[in-house]
Structures are given as C-alpha cells and as structure tokens.
N, C-alpha and C positions, 0 to 999 in steps of 0.2 A: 601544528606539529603532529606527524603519524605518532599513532601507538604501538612500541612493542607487542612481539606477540604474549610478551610476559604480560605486562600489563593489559592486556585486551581480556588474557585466561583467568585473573583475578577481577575483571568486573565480568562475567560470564555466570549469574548467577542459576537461572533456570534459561531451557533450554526449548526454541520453537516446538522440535518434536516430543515434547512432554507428554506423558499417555491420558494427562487430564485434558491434553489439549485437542485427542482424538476422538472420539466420541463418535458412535456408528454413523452418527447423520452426517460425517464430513464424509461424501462421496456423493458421485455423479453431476460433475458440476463440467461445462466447457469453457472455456475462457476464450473469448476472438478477441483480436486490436478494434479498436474500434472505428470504424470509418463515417463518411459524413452522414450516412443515413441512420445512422448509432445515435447521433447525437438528439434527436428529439426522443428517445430512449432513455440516453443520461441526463437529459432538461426532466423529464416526466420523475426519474429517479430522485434529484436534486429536491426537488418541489415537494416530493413526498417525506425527504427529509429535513427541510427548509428552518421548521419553526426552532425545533430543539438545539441548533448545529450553526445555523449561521444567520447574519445580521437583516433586517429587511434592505430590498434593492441590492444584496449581492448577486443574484443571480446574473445577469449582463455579463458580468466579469468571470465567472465560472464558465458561461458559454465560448468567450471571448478565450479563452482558456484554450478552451476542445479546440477549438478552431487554428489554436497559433499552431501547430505543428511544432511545439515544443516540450508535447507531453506524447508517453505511452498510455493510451488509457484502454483498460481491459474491459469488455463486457461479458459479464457472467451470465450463461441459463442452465437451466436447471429443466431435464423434458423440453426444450426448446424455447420454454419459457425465459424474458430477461428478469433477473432475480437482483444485478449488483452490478456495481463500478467500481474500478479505483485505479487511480494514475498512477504511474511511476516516472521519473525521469532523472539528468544525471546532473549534481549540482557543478559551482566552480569547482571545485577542488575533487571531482571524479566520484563523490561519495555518490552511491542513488537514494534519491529524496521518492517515500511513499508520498502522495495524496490526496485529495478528493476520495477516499474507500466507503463508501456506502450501498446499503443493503434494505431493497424491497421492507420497508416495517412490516408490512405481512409475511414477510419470508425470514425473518431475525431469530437468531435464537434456533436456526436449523442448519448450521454449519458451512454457512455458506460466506460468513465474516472470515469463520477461519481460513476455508477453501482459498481467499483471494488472497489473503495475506501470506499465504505460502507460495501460494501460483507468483506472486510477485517475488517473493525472498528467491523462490527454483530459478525466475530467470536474469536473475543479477550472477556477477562473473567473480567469483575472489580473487585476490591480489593477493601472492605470495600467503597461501595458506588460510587466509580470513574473509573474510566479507563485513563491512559495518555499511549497516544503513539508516539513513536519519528521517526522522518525520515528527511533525507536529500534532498534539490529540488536543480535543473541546475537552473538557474538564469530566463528562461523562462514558468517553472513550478509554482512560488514562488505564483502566483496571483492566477493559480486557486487552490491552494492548503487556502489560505487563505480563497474563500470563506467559507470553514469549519470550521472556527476558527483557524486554526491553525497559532501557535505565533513562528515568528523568530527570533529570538536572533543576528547571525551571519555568513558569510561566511568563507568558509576555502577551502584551500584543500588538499584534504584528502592524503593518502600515495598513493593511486592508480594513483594521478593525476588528479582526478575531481575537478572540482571547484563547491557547492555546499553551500546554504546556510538549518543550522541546524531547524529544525522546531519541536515544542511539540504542542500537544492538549490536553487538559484534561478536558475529558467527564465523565456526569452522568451515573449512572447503568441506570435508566429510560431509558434513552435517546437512551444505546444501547439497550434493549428492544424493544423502541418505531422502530428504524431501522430497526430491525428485521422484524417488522410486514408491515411496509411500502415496505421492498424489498418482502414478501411474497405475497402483495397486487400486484405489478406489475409484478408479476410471473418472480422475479430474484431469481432463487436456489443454494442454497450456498451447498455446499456438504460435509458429514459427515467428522468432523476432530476429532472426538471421540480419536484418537490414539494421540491427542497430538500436539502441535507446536515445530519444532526444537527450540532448540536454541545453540547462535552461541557458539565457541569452545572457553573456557577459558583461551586456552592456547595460542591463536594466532589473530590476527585480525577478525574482528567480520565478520560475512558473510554478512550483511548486509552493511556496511561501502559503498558503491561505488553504489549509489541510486538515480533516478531524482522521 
C-alpha cells in the first residue's frame, strides 16, 4: 500500500543533502552506464570488495547480474580513473531498487560513496511529489547509508545467502532537483539515461535482491 504524503513527511528524518553529508572531497566524479567492456572493471571492483561484503563463490552471480540487462549499473572515475559501481534498477511495484554500490577500498573515505549515491537518487523520477527508494545494506554499510535518511526496518537473509538489512528513503521532488544542481555545482556528471531504467523480471527474483 502507497504512503501518503503525510505519512512519508513524518518518517523523513534527516535529509540526503545534509551539510555533513557534503564535504569538499564530494566533487569531480563522472558517472557512465556501463557497457560490456565495463564489466571486467566491475568484476576487478567486486573482487576488491569481496571478503568484507559478500559470501565466497558469489561472484558468477554478480557477473551474471551485469550481463542480464536488467540492471543500470554506473561506473564512476575520478581523473579518468574507475574509482566505483553501483546498480540501480526498477522493482515490481515501480519503486527503484539501489544495488551492488561499491568503492575502489583505495579510494573510500574520498567522497566518492557519496558522489554515487546521489548520482543514483538525481536520476530516479518522483511520483506525485516524492521519490522512495528501497535497497538493502551488509551490516557495515547500514551507518553510512543512514546518514541520508534512510530508514531500517529489518535484517534478513535473502535467497542468495546475504545477510543484509532492508532500508527505504522517501524524498521530496525538490529535493531531488536541488541534488541535481549541487552534483552539477561540483562537476559530478551523470550521464544520459533517456532510454529508460531496467527493471527487474517479474517472473523470477528481482536483480537487485543481493545488494550492500
């Protein structure tokens, strides 16, 4: 069942563009789709985050992933350099599911988690005033995802074997506007997704499901 707007502005605790969430190092980052030559990019990224984040012999499935054409998945650089990933895509019920979001361990801690997480929130579309988007964190995500606002309800784990706790935000149209103009302001470029966001297959587990 959708949420009022009443109800959406009383779980609205803190807010993406929070000035702690700004920090000079969030700037100059580009963001492209990723295409098939991307992908041993995001295999090398995965790998680097592997031991902390997900289970041994997930990767196949991660790749398996890139490949189905049911995901957006962004590739970040930084000086031309690749620095980060992270998917987006649109679940059953229209909401956008973040997942896969990770970040060069050499390059963490340099505003480049935040950088993605906004570049993704800029190119989702509100609905009558709001945007809510859902995604799951590893248990060591859960904090910086929070400072966005985002609200955890529960841990599970999911069929893949992740242990992961479920997170929602639900943001103002404004708001993603106003992100827009602040990632334009630090020359983060989001790149044309005119043709659309997958989304996952109705028929079978969502391609998102298995996300830190």
């Amino acid at each position: 069942m959708r949420l009022s707007n009443f109800a959406r502005d009383l779980l609205v605790q803190r807010r993406p563009l929070d000035p702690e969430n700004l920090g000079d190092e969030v700037r100059d980052v580009t963001f492209g789709v990723m295409d098939e030559a991307d992908i041993p990019i995001c295999m090398s990224l995965y790998r680097a985050n592997e031991d902390p984040h997900f289970p041994a012999g997930f990767a196949p499935r991660y790749e398996a992933t890139l490949r189905s054409g049911r995901l957006l998945n962004l590739v970040a650089r930084r000086n031309g350099e690749p620095v980060g990933c992270g998917g987006l895509t649109i679940g059953r019920q229209g909401v956008p599911l973040f997942c896969f979001g990770m970040v060069d361990p050499a390059r963490q801690r340099q505003g480049i988690g935040t950088a993605l997480f906004l570049a993704r929130l800029s190119l989702c579309a509100p609905v009558d005033g709001w945007l809510t988007i859902r995604l799951n964190a590893v248990p060591n995500a859960v904090g910086f995802f929070r400072r966005f606002g985002v609200f955890f309800t529960q841990a599970a784990v999911c069929h893949y074997g992740l242990f992961h706790s479920r997170g929602t935000l639900h943001v103002r149209a404004a708001e993603i506007a106003a992100c827009r103009d602040v990632l334009a302001a630090r020359r983060i470029h989001l790149p044309d997704v005119s043709g659309g966001i997958p989304g996952a297959d109705p028929t079978g587990p969502s391609a998102a499901s298995p996300r830190p």
